[in-house]
N, CA, C and O atoms as a CHARMM CRD file, in Angstrom:
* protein
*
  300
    1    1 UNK  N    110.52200-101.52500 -86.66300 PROA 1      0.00000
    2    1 UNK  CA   111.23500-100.33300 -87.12900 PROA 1      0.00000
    3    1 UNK  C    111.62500-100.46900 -88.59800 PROA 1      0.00000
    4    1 UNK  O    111.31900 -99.45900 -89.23300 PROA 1      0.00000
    5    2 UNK  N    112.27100-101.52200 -89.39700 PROA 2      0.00000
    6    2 UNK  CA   112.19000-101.92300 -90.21200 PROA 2      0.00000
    7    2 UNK  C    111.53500-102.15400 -91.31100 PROA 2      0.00000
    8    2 UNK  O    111.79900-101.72700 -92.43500 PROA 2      0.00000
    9    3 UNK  N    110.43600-103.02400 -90.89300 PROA 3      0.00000
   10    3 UNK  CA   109.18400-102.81200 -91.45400 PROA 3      0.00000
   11    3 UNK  C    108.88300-101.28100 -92.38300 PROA 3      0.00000
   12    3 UNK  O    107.86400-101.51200 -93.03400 PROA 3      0.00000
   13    4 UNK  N    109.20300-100.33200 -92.58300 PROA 4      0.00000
   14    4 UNK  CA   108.70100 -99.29700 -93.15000 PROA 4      0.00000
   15    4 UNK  C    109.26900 -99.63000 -94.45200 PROA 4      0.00000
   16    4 UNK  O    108.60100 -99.38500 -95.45600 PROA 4      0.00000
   17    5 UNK  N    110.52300-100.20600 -94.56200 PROA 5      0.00000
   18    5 UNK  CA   111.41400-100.49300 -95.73200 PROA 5      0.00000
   19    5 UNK  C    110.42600-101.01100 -96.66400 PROA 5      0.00000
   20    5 UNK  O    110.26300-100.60200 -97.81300 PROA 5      0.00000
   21    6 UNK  N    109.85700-101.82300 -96.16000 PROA 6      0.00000
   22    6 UNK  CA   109.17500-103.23200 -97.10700 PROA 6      0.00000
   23    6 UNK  C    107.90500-102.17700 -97.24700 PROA 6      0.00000
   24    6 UNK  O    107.85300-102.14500 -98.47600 PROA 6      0.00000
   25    7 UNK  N    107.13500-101.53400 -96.92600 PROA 7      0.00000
   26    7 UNK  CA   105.68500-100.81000 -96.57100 PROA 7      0.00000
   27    7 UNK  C    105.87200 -99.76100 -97.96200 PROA 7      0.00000
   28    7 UNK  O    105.08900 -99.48600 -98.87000 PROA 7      0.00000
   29    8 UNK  N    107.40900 -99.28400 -97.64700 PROA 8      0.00000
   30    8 UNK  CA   107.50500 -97.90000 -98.97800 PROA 8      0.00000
   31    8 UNK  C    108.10500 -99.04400-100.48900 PROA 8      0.00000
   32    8 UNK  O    107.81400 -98.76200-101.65100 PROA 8      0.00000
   33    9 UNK  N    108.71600 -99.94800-100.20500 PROA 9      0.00000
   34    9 UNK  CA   109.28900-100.74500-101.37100 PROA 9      0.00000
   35    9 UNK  C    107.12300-100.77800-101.92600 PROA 9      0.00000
   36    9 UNK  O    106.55800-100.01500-102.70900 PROA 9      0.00000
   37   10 UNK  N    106.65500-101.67500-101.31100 PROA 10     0.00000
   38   10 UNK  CA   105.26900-102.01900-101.87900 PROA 10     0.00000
   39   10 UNK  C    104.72500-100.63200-102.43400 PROA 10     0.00000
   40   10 UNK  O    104.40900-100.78000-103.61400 PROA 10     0.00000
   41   11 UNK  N    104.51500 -99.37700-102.00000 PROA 11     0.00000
   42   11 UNK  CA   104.12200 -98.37600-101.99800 PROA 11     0.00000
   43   11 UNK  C    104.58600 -97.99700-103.74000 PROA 11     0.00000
   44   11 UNK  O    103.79300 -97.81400-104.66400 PROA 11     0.00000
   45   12 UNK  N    105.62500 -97.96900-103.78600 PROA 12     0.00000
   46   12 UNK  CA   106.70500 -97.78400-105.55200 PROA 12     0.00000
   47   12 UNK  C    106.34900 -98.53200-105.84900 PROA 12     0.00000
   48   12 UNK  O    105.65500 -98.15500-106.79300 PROA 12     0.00000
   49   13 UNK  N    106.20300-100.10300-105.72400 PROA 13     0.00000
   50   13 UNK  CA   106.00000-101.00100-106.54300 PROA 13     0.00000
   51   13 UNK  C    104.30500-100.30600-107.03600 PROA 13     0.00000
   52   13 UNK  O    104.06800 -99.81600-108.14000 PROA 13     0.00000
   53   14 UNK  N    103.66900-100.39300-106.30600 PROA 14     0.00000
   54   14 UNK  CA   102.08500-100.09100-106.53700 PROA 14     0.00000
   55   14 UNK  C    101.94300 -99.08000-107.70200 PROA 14     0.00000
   56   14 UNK  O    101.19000 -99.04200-108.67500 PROA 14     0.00000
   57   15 UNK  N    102.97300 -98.24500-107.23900 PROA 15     0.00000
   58   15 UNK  CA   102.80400 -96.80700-108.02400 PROA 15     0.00000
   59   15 UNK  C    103.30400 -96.55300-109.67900 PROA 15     0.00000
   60   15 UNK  O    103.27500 -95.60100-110.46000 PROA 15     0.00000
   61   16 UNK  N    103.87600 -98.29600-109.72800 PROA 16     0.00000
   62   16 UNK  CA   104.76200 -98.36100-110.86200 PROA 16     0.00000
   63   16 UNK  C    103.66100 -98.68100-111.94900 PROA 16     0.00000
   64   16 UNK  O    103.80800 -98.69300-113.17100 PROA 16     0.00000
   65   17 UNK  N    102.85200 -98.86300-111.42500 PROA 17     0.00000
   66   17 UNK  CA   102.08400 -98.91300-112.38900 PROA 17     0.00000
   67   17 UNK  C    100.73900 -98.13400-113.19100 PROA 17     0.00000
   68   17 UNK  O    100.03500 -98.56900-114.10200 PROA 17     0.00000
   69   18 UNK  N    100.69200 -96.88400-112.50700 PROA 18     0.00000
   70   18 UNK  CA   100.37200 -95.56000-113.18900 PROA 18     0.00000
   71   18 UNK  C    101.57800 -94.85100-114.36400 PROA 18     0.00000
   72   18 UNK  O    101.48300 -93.70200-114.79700 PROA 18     0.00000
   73   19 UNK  N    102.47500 -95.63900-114.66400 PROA 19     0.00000
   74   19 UNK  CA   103.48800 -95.03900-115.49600 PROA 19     0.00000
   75   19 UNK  C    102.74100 -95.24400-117.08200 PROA 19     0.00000
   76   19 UNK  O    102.12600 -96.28300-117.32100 PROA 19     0.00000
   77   20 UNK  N    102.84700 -94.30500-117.96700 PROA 20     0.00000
   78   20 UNK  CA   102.46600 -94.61000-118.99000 PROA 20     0.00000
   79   20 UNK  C    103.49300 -95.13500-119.65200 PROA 20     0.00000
   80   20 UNK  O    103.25400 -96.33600-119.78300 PROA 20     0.00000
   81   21 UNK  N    104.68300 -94.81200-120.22000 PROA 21     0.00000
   82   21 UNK  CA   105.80400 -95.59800-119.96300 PROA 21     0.00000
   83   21 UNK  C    106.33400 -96.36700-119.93600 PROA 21     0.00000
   84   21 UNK  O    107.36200 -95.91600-119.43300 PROA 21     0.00000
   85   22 UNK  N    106.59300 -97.90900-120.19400 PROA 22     0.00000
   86   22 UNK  CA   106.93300 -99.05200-120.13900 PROA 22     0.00000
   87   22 UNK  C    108.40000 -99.02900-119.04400 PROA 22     0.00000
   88   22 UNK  O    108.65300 -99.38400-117.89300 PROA 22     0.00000
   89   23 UNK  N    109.33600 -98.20500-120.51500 PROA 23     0.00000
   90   23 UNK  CA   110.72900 -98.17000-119.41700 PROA 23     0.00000
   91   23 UNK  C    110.53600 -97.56200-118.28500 PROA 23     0.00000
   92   23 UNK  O    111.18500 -97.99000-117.33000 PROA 23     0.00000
   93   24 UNK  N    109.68100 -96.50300-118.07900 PROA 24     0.00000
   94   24 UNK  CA   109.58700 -95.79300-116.63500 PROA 24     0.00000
   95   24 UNK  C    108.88900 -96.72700-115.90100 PROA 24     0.00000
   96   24 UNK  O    109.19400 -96.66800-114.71000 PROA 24     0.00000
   97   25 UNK  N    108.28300 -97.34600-116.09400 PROA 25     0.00000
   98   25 UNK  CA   107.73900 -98.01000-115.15700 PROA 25     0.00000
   99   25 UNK  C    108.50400 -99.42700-114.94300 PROA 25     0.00000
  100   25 UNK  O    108.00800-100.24400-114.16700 PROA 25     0.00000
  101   26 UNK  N    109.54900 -99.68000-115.53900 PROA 26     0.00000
  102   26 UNK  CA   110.45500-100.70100-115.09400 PROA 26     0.00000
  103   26 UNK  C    111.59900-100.33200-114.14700 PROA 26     0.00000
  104   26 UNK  O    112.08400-100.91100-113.17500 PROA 26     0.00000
  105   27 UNK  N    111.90100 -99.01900-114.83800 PROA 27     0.00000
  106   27 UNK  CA   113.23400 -98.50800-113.64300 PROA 27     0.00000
  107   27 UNK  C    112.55900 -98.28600-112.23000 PROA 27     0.00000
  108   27 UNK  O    113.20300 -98.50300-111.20300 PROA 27     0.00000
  109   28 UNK  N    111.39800 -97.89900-112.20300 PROA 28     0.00000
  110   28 UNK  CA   110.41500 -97.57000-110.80700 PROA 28     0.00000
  111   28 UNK  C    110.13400 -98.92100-110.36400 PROA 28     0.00000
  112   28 UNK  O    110.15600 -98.92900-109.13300 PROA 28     0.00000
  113   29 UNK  N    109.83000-100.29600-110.93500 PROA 29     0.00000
  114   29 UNK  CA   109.44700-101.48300-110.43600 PROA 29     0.00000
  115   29 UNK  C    111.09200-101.84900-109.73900 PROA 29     0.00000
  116   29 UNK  O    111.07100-102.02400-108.52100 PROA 29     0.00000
  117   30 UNK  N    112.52700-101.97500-110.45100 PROA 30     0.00000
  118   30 UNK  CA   113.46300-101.85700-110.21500 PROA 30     0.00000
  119   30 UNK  C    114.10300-101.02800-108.88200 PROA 30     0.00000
  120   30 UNK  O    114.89000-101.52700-108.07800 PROA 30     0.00000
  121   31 UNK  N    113.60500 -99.71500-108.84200 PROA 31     0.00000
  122   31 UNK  CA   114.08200 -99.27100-107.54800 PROA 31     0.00000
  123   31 UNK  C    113.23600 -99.56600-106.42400 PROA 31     0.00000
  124   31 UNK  O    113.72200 -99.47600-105.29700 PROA 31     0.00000
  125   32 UNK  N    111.57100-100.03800-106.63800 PROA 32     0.00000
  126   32 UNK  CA   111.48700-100.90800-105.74900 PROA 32     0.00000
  127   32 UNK  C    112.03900-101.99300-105.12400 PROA 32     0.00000
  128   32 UNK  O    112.15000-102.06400-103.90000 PROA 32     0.00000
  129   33 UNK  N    112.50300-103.11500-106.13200 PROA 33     0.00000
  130   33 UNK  CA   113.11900-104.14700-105.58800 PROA 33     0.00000
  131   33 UNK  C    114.39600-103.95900-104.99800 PROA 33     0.00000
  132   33 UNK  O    115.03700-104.90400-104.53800 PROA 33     0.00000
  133   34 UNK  N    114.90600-102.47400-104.98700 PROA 34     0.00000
  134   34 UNK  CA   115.95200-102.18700-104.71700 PROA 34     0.00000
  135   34 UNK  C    116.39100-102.20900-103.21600 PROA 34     0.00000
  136   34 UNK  O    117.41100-102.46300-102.57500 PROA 34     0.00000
  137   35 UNK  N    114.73100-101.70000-102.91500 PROA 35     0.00000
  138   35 UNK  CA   114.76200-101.48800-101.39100 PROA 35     0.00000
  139   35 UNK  C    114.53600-102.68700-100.66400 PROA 35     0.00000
  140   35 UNK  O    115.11400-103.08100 -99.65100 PROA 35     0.00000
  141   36 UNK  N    113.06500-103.53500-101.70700 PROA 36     0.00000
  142   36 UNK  CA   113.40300-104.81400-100.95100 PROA 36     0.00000
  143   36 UNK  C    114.79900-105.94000-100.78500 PROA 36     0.00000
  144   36 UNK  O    114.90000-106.92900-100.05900 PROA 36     0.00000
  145   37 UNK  N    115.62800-105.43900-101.60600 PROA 37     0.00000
  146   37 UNK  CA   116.86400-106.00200-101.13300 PROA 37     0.00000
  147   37 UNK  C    117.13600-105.34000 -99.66400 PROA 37     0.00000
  148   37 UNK  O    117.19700-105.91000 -98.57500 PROA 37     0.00000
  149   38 UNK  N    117.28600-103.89100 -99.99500 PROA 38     0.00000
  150   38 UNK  CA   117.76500-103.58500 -98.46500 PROA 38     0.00000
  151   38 UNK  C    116.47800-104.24100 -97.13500 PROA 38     0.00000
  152   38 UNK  O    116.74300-104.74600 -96.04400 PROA 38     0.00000
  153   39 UNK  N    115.59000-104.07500 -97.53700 PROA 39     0.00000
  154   39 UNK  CA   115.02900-105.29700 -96.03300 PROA 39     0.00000
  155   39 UNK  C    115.18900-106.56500 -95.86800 PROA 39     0.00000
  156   39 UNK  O    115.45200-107.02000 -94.75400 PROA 39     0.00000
  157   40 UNK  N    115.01500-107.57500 -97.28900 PROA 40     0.00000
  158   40 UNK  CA   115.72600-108.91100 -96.77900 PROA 40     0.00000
  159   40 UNK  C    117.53700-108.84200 -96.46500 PROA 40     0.00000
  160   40 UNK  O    118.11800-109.87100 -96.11600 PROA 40     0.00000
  161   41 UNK  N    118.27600-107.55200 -96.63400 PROA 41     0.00000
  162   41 UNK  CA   119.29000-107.72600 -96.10700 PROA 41     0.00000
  163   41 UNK  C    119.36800-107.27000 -94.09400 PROA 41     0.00000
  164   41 UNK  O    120.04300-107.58100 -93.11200 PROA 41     0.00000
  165   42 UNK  N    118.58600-106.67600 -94.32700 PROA 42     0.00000
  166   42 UNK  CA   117.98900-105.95000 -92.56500 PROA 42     0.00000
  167   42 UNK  C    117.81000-107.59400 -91.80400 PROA 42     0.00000
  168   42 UNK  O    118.27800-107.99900 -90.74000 PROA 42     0.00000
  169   43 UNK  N    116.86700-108.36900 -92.91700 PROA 43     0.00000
  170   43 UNK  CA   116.11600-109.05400 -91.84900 PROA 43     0.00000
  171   43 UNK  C    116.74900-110.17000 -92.03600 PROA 43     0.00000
  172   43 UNK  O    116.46000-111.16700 -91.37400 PROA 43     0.00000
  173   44 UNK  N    117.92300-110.17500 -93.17600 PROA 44     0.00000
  174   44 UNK  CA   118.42400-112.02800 -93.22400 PROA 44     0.00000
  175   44 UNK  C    117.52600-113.20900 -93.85300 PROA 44     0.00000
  176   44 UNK  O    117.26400-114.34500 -93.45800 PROA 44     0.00000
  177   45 UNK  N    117.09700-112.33100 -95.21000 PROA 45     0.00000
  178   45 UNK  CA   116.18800-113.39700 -95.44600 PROA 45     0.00000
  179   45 UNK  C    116.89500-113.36400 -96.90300 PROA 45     0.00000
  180   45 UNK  O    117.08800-112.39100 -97.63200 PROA 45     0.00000
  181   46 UNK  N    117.22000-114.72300 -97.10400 PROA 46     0.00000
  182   46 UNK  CA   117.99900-114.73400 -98.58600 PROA 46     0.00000
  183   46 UNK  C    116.96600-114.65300 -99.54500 PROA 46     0.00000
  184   46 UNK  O    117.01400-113.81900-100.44900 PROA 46     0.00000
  185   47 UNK  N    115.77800-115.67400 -99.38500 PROA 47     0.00000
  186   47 UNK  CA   114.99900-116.09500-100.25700 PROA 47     0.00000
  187   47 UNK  C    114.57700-114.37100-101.13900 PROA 47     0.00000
  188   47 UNK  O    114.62900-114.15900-102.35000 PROA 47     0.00000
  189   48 UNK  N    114.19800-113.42100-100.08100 PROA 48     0.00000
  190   48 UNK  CA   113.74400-111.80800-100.53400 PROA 48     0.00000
  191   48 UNK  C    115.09200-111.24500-101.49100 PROA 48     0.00000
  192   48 UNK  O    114.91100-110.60100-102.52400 PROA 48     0.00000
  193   49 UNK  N    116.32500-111.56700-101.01700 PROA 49     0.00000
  194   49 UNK  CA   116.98100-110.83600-101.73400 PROA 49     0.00000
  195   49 UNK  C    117.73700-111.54800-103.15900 PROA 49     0.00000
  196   49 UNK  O    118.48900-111.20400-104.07200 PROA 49     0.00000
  197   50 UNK  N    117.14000-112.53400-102.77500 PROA 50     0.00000
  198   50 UNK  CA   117.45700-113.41800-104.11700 PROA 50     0.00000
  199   50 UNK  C    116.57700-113.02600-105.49700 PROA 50     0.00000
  200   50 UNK  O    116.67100-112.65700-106.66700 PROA 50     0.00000
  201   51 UNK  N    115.94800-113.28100-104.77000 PROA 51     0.00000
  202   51 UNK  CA   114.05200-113.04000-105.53200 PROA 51     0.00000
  203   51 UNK  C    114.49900-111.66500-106.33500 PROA 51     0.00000
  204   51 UNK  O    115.22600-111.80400-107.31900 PROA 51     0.00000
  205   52 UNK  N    114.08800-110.36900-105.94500 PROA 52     0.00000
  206   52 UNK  CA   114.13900-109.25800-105.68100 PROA 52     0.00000
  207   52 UNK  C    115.37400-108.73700-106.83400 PROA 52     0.00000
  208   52 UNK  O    115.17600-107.96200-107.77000 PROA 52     0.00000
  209   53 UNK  N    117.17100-109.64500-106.33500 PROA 53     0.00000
  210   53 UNK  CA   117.83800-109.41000-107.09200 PROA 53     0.00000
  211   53 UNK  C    117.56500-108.96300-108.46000 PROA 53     0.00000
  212   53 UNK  O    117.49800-107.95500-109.16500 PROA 53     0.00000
  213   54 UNK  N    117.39100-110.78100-108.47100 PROA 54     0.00000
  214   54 UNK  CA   117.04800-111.18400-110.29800 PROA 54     0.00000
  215   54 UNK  C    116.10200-109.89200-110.73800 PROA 54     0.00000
  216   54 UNK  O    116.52700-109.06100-111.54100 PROA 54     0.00000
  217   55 UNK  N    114.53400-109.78000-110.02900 PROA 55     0.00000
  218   55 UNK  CA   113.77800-109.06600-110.49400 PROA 55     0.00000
  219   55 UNK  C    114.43500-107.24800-110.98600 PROA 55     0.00000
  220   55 UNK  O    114.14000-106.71400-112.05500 PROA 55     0.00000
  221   56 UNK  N    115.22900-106.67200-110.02900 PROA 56     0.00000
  222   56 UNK  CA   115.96000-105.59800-110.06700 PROA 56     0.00000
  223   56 UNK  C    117.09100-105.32400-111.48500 PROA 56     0.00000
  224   56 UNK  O    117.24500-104.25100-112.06800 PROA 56     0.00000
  225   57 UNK  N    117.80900-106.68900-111.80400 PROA 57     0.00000
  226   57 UNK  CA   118.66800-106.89100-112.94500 PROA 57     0.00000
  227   57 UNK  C    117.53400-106.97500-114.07400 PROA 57     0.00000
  228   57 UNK  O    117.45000-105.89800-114.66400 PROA 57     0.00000
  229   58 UNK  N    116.73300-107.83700-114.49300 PROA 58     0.00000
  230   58 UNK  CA   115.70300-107.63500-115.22400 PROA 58     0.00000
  231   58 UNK  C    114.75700-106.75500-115.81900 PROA 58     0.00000
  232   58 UNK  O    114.33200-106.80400-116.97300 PROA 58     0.00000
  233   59 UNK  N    114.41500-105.79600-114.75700 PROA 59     0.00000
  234   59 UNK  CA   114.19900-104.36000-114.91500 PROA 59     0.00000
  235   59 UNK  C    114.90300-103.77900-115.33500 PROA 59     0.00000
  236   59 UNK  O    114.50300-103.26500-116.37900 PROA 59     0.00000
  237   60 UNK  N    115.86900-103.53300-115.07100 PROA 60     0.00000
  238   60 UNK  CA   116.81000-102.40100-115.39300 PROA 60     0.00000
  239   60 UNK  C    117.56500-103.02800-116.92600 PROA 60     0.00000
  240   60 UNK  O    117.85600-102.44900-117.97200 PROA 60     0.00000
  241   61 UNK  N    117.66900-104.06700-116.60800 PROA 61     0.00000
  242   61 UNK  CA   118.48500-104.23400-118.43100 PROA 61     0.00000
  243   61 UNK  C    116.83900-104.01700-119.28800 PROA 61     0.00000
  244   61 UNK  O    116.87600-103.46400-120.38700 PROA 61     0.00000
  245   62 UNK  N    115.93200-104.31500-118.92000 PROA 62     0.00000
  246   62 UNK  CA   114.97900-104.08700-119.95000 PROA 62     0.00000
  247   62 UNK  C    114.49300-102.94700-120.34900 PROA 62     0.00000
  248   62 UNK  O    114.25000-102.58700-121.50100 PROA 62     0.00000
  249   63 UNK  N    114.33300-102.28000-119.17100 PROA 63     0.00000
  250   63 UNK  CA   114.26000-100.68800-119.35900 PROA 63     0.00000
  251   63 UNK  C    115.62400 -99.56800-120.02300 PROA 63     0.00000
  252   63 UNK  O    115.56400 -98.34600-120.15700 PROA 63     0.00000
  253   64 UNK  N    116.73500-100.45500-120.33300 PROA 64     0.00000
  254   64 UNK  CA   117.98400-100.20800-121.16100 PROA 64     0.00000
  255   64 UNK  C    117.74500-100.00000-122.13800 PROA 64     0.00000
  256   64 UNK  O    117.69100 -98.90100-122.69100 PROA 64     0.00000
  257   65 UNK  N    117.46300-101.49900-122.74000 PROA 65     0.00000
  258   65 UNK  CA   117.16100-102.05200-124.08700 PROA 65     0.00000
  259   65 UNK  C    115.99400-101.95700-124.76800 PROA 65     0.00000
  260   65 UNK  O    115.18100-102.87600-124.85700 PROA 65     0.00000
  261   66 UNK  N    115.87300-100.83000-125.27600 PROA 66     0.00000
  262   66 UNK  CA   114.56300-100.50300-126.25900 PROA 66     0.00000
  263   66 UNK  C    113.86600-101.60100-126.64000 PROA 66     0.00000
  264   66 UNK  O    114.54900-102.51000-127.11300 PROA 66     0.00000
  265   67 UNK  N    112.56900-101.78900-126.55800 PROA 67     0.00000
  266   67 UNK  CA   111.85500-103.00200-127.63600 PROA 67     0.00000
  267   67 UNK  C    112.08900-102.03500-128.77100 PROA 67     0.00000
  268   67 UNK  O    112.42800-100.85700-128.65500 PROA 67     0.00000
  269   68 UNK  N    111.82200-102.81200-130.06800 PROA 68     0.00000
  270   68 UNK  CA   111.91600-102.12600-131.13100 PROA 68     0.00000
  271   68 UNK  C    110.15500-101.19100-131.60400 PROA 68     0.00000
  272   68 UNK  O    110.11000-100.36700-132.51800 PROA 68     0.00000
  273   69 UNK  N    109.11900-101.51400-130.89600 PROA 69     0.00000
  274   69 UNK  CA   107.89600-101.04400-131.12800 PROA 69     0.00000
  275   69 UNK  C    107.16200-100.35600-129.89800 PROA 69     0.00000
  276   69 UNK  O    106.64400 -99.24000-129.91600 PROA 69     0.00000
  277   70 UNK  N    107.22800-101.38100-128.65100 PROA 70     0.00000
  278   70 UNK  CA   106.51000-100.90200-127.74000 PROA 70     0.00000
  279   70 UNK  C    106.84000 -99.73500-126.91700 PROA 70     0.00000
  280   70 UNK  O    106.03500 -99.23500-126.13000 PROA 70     0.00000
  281   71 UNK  N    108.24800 -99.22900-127.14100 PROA 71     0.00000
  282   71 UNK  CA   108.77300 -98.01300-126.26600 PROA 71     0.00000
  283   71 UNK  C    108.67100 -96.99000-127.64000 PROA 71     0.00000
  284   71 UNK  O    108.91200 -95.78500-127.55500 PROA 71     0.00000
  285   72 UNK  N    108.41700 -97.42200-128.46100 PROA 72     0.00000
  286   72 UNK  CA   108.85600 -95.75200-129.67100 PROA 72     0.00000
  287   72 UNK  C    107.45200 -95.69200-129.57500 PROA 72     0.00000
  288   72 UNK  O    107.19500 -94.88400-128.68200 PROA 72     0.00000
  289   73 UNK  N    106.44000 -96.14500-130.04900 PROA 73     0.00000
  290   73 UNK  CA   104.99400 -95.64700-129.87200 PROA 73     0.00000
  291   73 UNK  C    104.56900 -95.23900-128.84000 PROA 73     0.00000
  292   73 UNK  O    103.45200 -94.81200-129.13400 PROA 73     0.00000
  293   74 UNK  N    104.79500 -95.02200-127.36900 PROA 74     0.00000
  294   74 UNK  CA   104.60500 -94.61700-126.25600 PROA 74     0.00000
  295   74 UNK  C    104.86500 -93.11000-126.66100 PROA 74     0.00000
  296   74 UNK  O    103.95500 -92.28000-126.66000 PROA 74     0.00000
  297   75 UNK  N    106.20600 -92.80700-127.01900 PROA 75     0.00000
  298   75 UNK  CA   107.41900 -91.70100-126.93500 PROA 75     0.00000
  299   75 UNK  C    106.62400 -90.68900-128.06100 PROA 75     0.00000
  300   75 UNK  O    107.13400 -89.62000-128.39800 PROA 75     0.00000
């Protein structure tokens, strides 16, 4: 039943990468890992939500913080 969590997390993750975008495609890699937190919290698996964490904080502060070249030439 569960299982769908992790099936649609992979699904965003996959999709994150048709973004032309850099930051969009980090906040989208980010709300993936978002969900895989919520299944290693379903299923009790630290190692997933550990993992996942970091990856989720990483995304999202990077997709914050402008590079100074690679996000203005996209835009």
């Amino acid at each position: 039943m569960l299982d769908w969590i992790g099936w649609v997390a992979t699904a965003i993750f996959a999709s994150s990468y048709f973004c032309k975008q850099p930051g969009m495609l980090r906040r989208i890699q980010a709300l993936a890992a978002l969900l895989w937190i919520g299944y290693g919290v379903s299923i009790h698996a630290l190692p997933i939500i550990v993992a996942n964490l970091v990856v989720a904080v990483v995304a999202l502060y990077s997709s914050l913080t402008r590079a100074p070249s690679a996000d203005r030439v996209n835009n």
